[in-house]
C-alpha positions as CSV (number, residue, x, y, z in Angstrom):
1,X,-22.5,-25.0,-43.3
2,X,-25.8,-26.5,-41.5
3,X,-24.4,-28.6,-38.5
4,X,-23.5,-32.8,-38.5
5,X,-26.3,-33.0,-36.1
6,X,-28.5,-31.8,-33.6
7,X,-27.9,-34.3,-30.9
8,X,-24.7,-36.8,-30.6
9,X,-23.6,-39.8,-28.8
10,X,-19.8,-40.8,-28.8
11,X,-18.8,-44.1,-26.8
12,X,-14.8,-44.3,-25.4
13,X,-14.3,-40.7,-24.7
14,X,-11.6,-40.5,-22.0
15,X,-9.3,-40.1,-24.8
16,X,-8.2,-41.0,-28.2
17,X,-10.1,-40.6,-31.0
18,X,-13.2,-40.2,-28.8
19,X,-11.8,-37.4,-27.0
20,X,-10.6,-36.0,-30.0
21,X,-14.1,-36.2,-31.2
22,X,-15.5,-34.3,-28.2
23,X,-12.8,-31.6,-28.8
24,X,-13.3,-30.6,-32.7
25,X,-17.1,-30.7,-32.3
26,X,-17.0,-28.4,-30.0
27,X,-15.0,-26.0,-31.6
28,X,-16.8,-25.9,-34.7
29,X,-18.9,-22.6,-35.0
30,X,-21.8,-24.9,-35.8
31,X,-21.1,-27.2,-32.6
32,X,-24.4,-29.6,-31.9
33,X,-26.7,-28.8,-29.7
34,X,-26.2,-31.6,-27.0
35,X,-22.9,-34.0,-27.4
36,X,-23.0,-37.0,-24.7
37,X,-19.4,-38.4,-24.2
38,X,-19.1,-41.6,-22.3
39,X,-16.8,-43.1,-20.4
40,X,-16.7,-46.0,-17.5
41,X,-15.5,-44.0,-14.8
42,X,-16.0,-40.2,-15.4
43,X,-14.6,-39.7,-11.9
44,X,-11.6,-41.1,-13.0
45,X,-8.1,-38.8,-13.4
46,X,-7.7,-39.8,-16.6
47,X,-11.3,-38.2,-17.4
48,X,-9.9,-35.2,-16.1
49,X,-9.8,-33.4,-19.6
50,X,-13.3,-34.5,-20.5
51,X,-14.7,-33.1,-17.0
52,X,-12.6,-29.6,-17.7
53,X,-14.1,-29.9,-21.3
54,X,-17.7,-29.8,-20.0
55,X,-17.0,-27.6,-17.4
56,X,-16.6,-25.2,-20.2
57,X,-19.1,-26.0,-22.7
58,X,-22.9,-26.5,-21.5
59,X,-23.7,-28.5,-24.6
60,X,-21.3,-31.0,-23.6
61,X,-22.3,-34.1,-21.0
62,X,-20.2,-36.4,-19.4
63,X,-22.0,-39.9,-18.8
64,X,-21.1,-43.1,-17.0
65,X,-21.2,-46.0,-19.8
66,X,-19.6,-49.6,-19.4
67,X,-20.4,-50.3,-22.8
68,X,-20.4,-54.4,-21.6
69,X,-22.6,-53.9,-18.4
70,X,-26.5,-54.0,-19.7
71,X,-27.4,-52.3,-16.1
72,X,-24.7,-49.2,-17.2
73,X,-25.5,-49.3,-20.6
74,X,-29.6,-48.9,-19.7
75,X,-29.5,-46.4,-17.0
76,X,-27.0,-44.3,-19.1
77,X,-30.1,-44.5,-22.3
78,X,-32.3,-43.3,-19.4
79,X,-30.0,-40.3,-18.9
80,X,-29.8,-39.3,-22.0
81,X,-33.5,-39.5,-22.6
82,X,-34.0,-36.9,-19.7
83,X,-31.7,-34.8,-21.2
84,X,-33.2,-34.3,-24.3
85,X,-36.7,-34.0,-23.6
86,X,-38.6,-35.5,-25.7
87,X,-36.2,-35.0,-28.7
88,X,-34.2,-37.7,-30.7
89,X,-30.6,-39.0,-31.1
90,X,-29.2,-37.8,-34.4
91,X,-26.1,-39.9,-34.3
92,X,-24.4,-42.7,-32.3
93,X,-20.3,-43.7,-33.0
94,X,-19.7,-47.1,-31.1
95,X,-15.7,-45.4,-30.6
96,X,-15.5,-47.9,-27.3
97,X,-12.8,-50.4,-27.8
98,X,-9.6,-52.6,-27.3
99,X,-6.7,-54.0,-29.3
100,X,-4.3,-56.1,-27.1
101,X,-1.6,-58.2,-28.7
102,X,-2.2,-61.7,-29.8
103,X,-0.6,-64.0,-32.4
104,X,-1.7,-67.5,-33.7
105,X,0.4,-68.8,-31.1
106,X,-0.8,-66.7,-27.8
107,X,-4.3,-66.4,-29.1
108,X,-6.5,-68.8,-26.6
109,X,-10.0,-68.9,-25.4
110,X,-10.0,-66.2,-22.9
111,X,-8.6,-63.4,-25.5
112,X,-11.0,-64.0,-28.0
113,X,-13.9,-64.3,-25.0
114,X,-12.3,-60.7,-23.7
115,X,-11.9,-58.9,-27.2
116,X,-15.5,-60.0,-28.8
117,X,-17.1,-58.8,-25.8
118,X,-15.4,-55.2,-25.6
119,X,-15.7,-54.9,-29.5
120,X,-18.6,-56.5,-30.5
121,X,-21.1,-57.2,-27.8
122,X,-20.8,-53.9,-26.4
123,X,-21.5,-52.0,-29.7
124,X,-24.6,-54.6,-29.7
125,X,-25.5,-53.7,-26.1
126,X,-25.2,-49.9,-26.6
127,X,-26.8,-49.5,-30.2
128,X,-30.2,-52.0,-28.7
129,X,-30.2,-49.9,-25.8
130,X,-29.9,-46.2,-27.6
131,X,-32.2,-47.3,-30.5
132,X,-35.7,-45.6,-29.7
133,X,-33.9,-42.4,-29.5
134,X,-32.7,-42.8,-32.8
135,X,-35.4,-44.3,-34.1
136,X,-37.7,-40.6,-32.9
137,X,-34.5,-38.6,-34.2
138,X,-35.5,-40.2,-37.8
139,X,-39.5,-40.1,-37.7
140,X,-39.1,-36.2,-36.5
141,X,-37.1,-35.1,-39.5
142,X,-38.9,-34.6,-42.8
143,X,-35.9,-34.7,-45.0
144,X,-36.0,-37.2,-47.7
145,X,-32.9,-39.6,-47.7
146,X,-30.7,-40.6,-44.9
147,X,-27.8,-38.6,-43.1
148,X,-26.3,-37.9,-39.6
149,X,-28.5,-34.9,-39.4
150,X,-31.8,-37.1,-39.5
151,X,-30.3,-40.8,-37.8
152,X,-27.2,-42.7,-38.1
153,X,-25.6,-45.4,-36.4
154,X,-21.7,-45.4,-36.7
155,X,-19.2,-48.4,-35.7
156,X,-15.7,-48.0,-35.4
157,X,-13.9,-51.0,-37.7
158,X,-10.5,-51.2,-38.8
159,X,-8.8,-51.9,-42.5
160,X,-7.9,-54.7,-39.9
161,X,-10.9,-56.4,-40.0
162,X,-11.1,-57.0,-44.0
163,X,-10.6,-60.6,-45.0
164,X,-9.8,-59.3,-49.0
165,X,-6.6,-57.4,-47.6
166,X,-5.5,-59.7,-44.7
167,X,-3.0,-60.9,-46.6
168,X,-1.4,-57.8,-47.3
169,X,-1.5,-56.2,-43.7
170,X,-1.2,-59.6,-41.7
171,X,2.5,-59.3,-40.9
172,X,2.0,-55.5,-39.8
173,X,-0.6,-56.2,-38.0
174,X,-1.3,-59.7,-36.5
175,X,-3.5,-59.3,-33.3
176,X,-5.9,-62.0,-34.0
177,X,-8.4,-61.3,-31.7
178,X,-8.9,-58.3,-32.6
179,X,-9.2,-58.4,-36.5
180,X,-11.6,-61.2,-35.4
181,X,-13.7,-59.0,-33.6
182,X,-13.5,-56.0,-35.4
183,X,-15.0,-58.9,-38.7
184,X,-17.6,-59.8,-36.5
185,X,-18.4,-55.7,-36.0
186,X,-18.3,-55.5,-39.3
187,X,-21.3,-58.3,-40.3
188,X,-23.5,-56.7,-37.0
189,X,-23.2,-53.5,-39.0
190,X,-24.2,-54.8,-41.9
191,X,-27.1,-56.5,-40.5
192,X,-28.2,-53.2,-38.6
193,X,-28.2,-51.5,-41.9
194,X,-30.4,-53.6,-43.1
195,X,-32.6,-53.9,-40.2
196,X,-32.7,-50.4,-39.5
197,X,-33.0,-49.1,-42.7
198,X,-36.9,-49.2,-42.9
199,X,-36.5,-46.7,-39.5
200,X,-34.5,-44.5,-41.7
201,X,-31.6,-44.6,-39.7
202,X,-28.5,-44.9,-41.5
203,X,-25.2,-47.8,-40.5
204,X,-21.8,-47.4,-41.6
205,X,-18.6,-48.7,-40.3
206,X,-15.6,-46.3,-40.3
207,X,-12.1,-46.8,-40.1
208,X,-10.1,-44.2,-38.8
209,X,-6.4,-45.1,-40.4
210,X,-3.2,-46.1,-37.9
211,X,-3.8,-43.5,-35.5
212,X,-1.1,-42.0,-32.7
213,X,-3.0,-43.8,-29.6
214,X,-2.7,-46.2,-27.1
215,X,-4.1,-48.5,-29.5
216,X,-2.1,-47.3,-32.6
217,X,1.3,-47.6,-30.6
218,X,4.8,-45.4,-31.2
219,X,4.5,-46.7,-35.1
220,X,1.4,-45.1,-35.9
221,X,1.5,-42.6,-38.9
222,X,-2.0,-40.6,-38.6
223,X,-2.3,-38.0,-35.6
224,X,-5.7,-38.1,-33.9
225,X,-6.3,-34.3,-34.9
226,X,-6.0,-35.6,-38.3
227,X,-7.7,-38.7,-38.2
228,X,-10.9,-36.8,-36.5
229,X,-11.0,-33.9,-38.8
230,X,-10.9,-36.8,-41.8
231,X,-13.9,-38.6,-39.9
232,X,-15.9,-35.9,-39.5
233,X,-15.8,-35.1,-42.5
234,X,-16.8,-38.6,-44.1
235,X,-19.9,-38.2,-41.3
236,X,-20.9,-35.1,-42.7
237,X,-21.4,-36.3,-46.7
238,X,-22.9,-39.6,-45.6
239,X,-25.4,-40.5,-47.9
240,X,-28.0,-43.6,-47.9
241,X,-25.5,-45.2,-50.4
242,X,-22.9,-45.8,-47.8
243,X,-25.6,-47.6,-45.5
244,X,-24.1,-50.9,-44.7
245,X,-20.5,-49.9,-45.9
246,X,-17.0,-49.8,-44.5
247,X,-15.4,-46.7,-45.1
248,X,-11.8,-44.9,-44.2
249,X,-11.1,-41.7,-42.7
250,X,-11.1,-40.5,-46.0
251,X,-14.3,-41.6,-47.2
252,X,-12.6,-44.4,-49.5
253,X,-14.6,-47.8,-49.5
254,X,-12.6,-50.6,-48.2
255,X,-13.4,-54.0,-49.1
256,X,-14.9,-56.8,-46.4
């Protein structure tokens, strides 16, 4: 099996699904050639596992990213640029983000402020920032079509986020502020794939099921070894037909 992609960017990766990420790329025999995992303070002990990780594996860098800091988010692009030498970005996953409680009733101002900056500006700030190299990744590869092996954009959503099946999930899972942010994620995505597509760079959003993480909480029903074996999979058959869509770990399409 050829690989996902040559080169990859994952946002978020001091753990959860982004460290997960990190993890089953590498180990597949196929691994990609350069996989950047950010994080906002890679000195950090609770980086520790991502520094032993590339400690171990030369095709894996650690980078410094505050997703919602333009002066991190553009020295970190520069980074990467030096590191691949001239070559592209095959794929970006916008993984980066937070899901504090909040009910109609605690919901104010400040939350919603707080939550559409982590979730949705930063994905913004990142993706603008990281678009040349995707952008080269797609003019450099011949292939017909769009994939993750020639250029694709990836956002991380929720079933959370879809206004057709509030009703049926609202009482499990309330958080206003961040179903409202992870809607707005959804509509940038949308947008992107339709901006980007003349680049040839494919945008989907993905929804990785009620993971076991900090976000998911005790309840959660999906491991992250299962959830990111599921993703990675859904990344690998992308096609141009899911540009623009919202998709499960499973590769099911879930309504907006």
């Amino acid at each position: 099996m050829s690989p996902l992609a040559r080169t990859i960017l994952i946002t978020g990766c001091n753990r959860g699904l982004g460290l997960e990420m990190v993890r089953q790329l590498l180990a597949k025999p196929n691994a990609p050639e350069q996989i950047f995992a950010t994080c906002r303070t890679p000195e950090s002990p609770q980086c520790q596992t991502l520094n032993e990780l590339a400690a171990k594996h030369s095709n894996l860098k650690v980078i410094q990213l505050e997703a919602t800091d333009p002066t991190s988010v553009n020295k970190a692009a520069k980074e990467v640029e030096a590191h691949l030498k001239g070559a592209g970005l095959n794929v970006l996953i916008n993984n980066a983000g937070i899901m504090p409680p909040s009910t109609l009733e605690t919901v104010d101002a400040e939350d919603l402020m707080h939550l559409y900056t982590t979730n949705v500006v930063g994905p913004l700030l990142v993706t603008k920032a990281f678009l040349h190299l995707l952008k080269k990744a797609a003019k450099n590869n011949a292939q017909a079509g769009m994939s993750c092996s020639k250029a694709a954009l990836i956002n991380m959503s929720t079933i959370g986020s879809s206004i057709t099946l509030c009703h049926e999930l609202y009482d499990v899972l309330p958080v206003v502020s961040y179903r409202c942010s992870k809607a707005a994620l959804n509509m940038l995505t949308k947008c992107q794939s339709l901006g980007y597509k003349p680049d040839g760079i494919l945008v989907t959003a993905i929804h990785p099921g009620w993971v076991q993480t900090d976000l998911g909480g005790p309840g959660a029903t999906l491991s992250t070894q299962d959830s990111v074996k599921g993703i990675l999979n859904v990344l690998y058959h992308l096609t141009e037909k899911d540009n623009g869509c919202l998709l499960d770990w499973e590769g099911k399409s879930i309504p907006w």
